[in-house]
Every structure is written in C-alpha cells, then in structure tokens.
N, C-alpha and C positions, 0 to 999 in steps of 0.2 A: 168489352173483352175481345182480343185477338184471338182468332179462333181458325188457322191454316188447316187446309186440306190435305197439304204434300209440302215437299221440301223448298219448291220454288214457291210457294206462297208464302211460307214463313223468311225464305232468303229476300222476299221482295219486301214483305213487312218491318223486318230489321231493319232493310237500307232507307226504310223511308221514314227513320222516329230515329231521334236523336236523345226522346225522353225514355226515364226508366223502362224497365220492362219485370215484371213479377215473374217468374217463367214458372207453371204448373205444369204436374205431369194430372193423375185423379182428382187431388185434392185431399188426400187424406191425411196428410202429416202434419198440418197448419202452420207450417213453416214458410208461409206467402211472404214476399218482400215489399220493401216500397212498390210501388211502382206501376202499370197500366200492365193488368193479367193480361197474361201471353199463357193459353191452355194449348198443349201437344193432341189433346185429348179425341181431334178430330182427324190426326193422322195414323189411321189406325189400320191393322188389319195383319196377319199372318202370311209374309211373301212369299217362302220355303220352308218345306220343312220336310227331311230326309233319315227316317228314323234307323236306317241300316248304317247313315254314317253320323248319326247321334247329334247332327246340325240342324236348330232353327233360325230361319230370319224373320224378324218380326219388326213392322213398324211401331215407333215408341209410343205411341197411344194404344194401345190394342192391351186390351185387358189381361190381368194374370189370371183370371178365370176362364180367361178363352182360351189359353196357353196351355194352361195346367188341364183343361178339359181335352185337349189335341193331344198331349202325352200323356193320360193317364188310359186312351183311348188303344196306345200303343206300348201299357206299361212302362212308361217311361213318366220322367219327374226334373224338376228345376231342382238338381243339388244339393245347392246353396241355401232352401228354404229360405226365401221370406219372407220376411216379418208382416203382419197385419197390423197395421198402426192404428186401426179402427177404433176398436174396443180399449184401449190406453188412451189416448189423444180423445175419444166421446168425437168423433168425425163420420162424416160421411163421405160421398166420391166414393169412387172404386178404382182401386189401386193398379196401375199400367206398370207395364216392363221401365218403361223411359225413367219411370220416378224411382222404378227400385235400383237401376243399372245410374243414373244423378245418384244417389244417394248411397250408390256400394251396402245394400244393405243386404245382412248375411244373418244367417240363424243360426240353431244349435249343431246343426253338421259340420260347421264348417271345421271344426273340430278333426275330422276328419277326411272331408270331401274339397274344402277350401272354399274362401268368400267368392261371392258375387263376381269381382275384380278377377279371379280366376278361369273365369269360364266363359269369358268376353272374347269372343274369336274377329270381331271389328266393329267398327258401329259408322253412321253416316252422321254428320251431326251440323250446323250453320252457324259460325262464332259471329264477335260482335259488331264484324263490318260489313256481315250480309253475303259470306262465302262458304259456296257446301262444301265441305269437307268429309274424302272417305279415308279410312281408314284401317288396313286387315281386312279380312277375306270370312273363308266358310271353310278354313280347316286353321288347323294349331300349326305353330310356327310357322303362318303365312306374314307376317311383317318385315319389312325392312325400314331403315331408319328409325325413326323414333316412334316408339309405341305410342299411339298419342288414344288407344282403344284402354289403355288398361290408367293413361290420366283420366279421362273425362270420365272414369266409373270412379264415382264419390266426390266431383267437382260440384256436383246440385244446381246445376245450371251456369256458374259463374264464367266457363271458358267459353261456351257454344251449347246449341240448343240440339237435343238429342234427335234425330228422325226416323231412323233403324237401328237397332239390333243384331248381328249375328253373335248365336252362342252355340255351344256343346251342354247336350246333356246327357243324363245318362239312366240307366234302366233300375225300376223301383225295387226296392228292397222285398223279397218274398216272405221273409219274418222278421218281425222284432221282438227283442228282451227287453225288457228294463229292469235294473239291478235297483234298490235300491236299503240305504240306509239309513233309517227313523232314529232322532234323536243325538247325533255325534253332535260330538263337541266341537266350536267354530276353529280353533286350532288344530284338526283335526281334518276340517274338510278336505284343503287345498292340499297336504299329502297323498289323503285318500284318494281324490280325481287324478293325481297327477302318477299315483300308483298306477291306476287302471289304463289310464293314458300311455305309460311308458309299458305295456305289456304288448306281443304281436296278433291281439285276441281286437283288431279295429272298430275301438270304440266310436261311436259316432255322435255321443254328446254324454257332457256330463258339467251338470249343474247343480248347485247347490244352496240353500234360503231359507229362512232368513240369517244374515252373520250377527249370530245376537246371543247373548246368556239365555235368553226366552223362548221358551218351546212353542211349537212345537216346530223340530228342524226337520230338512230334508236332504237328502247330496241322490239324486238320480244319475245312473250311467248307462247310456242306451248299445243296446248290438243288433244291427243288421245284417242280413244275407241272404243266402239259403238255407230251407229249416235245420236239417241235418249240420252245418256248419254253425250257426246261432246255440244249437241246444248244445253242440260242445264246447266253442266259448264261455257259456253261461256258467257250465259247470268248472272248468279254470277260474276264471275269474271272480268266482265265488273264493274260491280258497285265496285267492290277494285280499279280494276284499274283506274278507270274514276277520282280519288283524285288525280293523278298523272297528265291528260291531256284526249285530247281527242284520244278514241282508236278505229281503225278502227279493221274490222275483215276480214280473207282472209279466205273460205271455198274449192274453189276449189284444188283437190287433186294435179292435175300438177303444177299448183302455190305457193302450198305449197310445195310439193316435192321442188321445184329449191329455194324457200328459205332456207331451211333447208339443202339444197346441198352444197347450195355455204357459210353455216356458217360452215358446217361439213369440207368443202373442202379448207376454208379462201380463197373464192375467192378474194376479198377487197386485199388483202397482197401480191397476186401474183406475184407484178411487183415492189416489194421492196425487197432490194438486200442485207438485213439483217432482219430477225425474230426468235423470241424467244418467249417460251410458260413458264410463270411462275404458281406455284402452291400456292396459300394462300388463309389466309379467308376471303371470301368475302367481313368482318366488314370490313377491313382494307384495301383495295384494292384502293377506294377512296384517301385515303390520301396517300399512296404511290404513287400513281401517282400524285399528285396534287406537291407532294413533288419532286419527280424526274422531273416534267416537267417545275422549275423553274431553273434546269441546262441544261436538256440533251435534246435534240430536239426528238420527237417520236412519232408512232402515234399507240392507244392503243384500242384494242377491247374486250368487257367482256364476256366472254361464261359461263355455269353453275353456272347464276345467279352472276358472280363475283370474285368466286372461282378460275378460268383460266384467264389470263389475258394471249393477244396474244399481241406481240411488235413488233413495224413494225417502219422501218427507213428507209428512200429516200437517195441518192447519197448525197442531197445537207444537209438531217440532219445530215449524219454522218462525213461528211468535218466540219459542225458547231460542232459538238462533240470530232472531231480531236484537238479543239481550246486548251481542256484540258489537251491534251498529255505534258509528262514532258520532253519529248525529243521536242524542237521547229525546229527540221526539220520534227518532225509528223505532224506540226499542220495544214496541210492543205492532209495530207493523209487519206482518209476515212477509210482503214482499221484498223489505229490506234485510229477513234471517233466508229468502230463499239466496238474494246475491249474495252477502255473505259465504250461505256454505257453498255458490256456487265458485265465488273465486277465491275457497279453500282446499276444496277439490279440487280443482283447475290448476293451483301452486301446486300442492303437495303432489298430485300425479304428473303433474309435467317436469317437477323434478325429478324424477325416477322416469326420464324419458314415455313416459303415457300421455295420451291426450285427453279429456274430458268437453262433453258435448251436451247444453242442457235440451231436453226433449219435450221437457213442457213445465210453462213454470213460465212467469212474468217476465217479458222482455227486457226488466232491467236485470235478471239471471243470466240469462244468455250473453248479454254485454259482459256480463262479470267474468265468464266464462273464456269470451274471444279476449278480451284484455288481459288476460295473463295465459294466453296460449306462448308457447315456443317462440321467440323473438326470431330463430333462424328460419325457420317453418312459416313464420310469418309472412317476411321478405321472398320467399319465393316463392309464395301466394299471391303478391304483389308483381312480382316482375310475370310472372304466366300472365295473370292476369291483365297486363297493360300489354302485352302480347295478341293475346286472341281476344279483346274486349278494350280496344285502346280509347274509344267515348266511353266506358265505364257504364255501360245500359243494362249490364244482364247479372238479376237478382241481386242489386245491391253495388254492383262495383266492386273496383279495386277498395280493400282494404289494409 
C-alpha cells in the first residue's frame, strides 16, 4: 500500500506508477477500486484553525473525530453532518475529512445548512500527472476562475488526490426539537415535510420511513437555535403540522441526539444486504415509488424533506426481484434481483432528472447503476476526467 506523508510524497508517488491506483481516505465506505491502495490517511493533521472567523484548515487524513473534538471544544460543529458509514457498510477505518469532502457527503441538515460542497472554502489536492494543485483560500468568495474546490467535493478521487481542506463552520445549535408524526399515511408524508419546509420557522431536517402501507411509520422534523427561539417555533409549527396528524414533541438533547444519529447513520438499513441513495425532487418521489413498488420489492426511507430517497432490500426482496432476470437460471439469485432493481431505480430516477448511487449491494448492482446513469452527465465525466487523470490511474479511470 502507498502510504504519503505530505503532498510532495504523494505528487512523487503518482509520477512514478503508471499502474492503477485505489485512492482511500479511512476506509470506511468499501467502495475500494481496482487498483494498488494509495491511503491519504497518513497525511494528516489540523493546519489552522480560527474560530472567530469560523475557518478550518485540515489536512485530508486527519480524522473527523479530531475535527469534531477541536469544535466542539469551541462550540462549534461541521454543518453539514456527516454521515458514519460505519454501522451501514459493517466497516471499520475511521472516517477522514478527505473521504467525506471525495464523496460530498452530507446529512440531515443540509436541508437547511447546505451539503458538504457548500462549506468547501478551497482544498490542495495532486491530479493524475503528479501536479499539486491549490485552489481557493480561507475565506468565501476567495476564487477566481474556475472553481475547481466545489468539483473535486464528490469527485471520490477520480480527478486528483485530496491533501488539505479549507472549510467554514459554524456555531452548535444551543436546543433542539423534534416534531414528530406516528403513523401518516405514505401520501401524506412528502406534503407534510414539505409544509414544514416552506414555513420561516428553519427547520433543519425532516425525514421520514418506512414508504410502505405497514406500520409502524415515522415523518421527523428537527428545530434548532436558541432555547427561547426553538420553544417558539415548536409551538408554530405544531399548528402546520397538527393538519397532517397528531404530533408529539421530543425536547431532550440525548434523545434527540440518537434520533438524528441513527437517520444520519441509517440505522433502520443496516441489516439489508443492498442499499442505494437516490437524488430527486421531492414533488416527485412519491410516485416513483408508488410506481416502482408495484414491481420491485423494497423498502424506502425519505430524508431532506423527500429530496434523498434511501433503498433498502432484504435477502428475500431481492430473490423476489431476481423473478425479472432475463436469464432464468437468475431467477432465484438475489444478486441478479439486486442489479435488476438497481438499474430500475437508476432508469426511472434518472428520468425525472435524479441520479441513483448503489451503496452496498454486489458489484454487479453498482454496474447496473453507472450504466444507465445520464448519458450527458456521463460524457462530462469522461472529458474531466482525461483532463486531470489523462493515464486514467486514479480510482478506476476514465469512464
């Protein structure tokens, strides 16, 4: 395994392999590529960090436990919450800024705070010919020309290898509410969140699961602030919500913490052995599944008011979804009902402009997945890419 110290060891490493390269930030997502591991994980460490002006620099190895231990030290927080792919994925590694900033990965706030990709004030990073490259600065609207800090957040290594960070964050919420409502009906949810959503009472997450006729349901819609400001939201937005069902409220901080954990972390999905995270509007998420769920067996969670839709499949739904393989020696292989439903998901949201991404679930899902991604979206995936990786060594190549 290639294991760089700093930036000019990983820019000397590049230049001197013309074979693949796997590029890892912790390890914890399992999404390794072909290739001879290249781990970030030893460029590490917190460069700046300036809590009056809400900026940190951190090199991309350097853990989100160290991060999150340095702003929480100054009440202050990563935004964006994310995700622990730990407990979902059954991984270990410990999850680095680099891998979450590759992967644009964003939580239930973003709803209101904005993803990941948001809160990227520059990053230093070495594409595929072995050249550092910076990019943006240590404050907002520091870029000129082409933003190249807000591509490489959710690139996953494919354009250049991450080695700093600069972000903005910003100060911890002093209470939370969570609203929520037991038992609605699935037609029912995506109004209800989208109600709450459009009020000026800044909700800051709202989720809802299982999308199914079978109980027992949930639609959670979180408020932060100051207490004073939270306890009078709560009581607004109780009267929206109350048109919907009847809504209990959860004030306690631990309590709320571990709900907002285990939607951030999809605890619910952990023990299904295919998942996939698709991106659409949330108008339309409803009948996508209403529609997909009169072939494909699944069970479907709404995050970001609707906009994310999580997909989760048991052993015995994806043997029922093997039914539709065109090969009938598939039709009782789950591997062959996971690709399936994965490159029907993949059609049906990429036609309504969404994309679909599978998370865990057999390599020939994944395939199923990227082959009926966006043809247009495709092609300019392809021209970046022989752009800043023109030997095709980093995480798989041009595609």
């Amino acid at each position: 395994m290639l294991a760089p110290t700093s930036a000019a060891d990983l820019a000397e490493m590049i230049r001197a392999t013309d074979a693949p390269l796997s590029v890892q930030g912790g390890g914890t997502r399992g999404m390794a590529r072909p290739g001879q591991p290249l781990t970030t994980s030893g460029i590490t460490g917190i460069v700046e960090y300036t809590p009056g002006a809400l900026t940190l620099i951190a090199r991309a190895g350097t853990p989100i436990a160290e991060i999150e231990a340095a702003l929480d030290a100054e009440e202050q927080m990563l935004a964006f919450e994310p995700m622990d792919h730990r407990s979902l994925l059954g991984t270990g590694g410990t999850p680095t800024i680099g891998g979450v900033v590759a992967a644009n990965v964003s939580g239930p706030r973003r709803v209101r705070a904005g993803a990941c990709r948001d809160f990227i004030l520059g990053v230093r990073f070495v594409d595929g010919t072995g050249a550092v490259v910076q990019n943006g600065g240590k404050v907002m609207k520091n870029v000129t020309g082409y933003d190249l800090s807000k591509l490489m957040t959710g690139a996953r290594g494919t354009l250049g290898v991450l080695t700093e960070i600069s972000l903005k964050v910003l100060p911890k919420p002093k209470a939370t509410a969570t609203l929520s409502l037991h038992d609605i009906a699935p037609d029912q949810a995506v109004p209800a969140m989208s109600a709450a959503l459009g009020t000026p009472y800044e909700v800051s997450g709202a989720f809802f699961g299982p999308y199914s006729d079978q109980g027992p349901r949930v639609a959670h819609v979180r408020l932060e602030g100051l207490a004073n400001s939270v306890t009078y939201r709560v009581d607004r937005l109780k009267d929206v919500l109350g048109t919907f069902g009847t809504v209990t409220v959860e004030t306690d901080p631990d309590r709320n913490a571990a709900i907002w954990r285990g939607v951030r972390d999809l605890h619910v999905l952990k023990d299904m052995p295919f998942v996939a995270c698709s991106g659409i509007k949330a108008s339309v998420a409803p009948a996508i599944l209403e529609t997909i769920g009169q072939t494909h067996a699944s069970t479907a969670f709404l995050d970001w008011g609707g906009a994310r839709i999580w997909h989760g499949a048991s052993e015995d739904q994806l043997v029922q979804n093997a039914e539709f393989a065109s090969d009938p020696s598939e039709r009782k292989n789950p591997d062959a009902g996971a690709a399936d439903l994965s490159a029907t998901l993949s059609g049906m949201i990429g036609h309504d402009g969404g994309h679909t991404t599978v998370i865990k679930g057999p390599d020939v899902a994944k395939q199923a997945a990227i082959s009926n991604a966006n043809p247009t979206v495709h092609r300019l995936n392809q021209g970046l890419r022989a752009k800043f990786d023109p030997r095709g060594i980093l995480n798989g190549g041009p595609v």
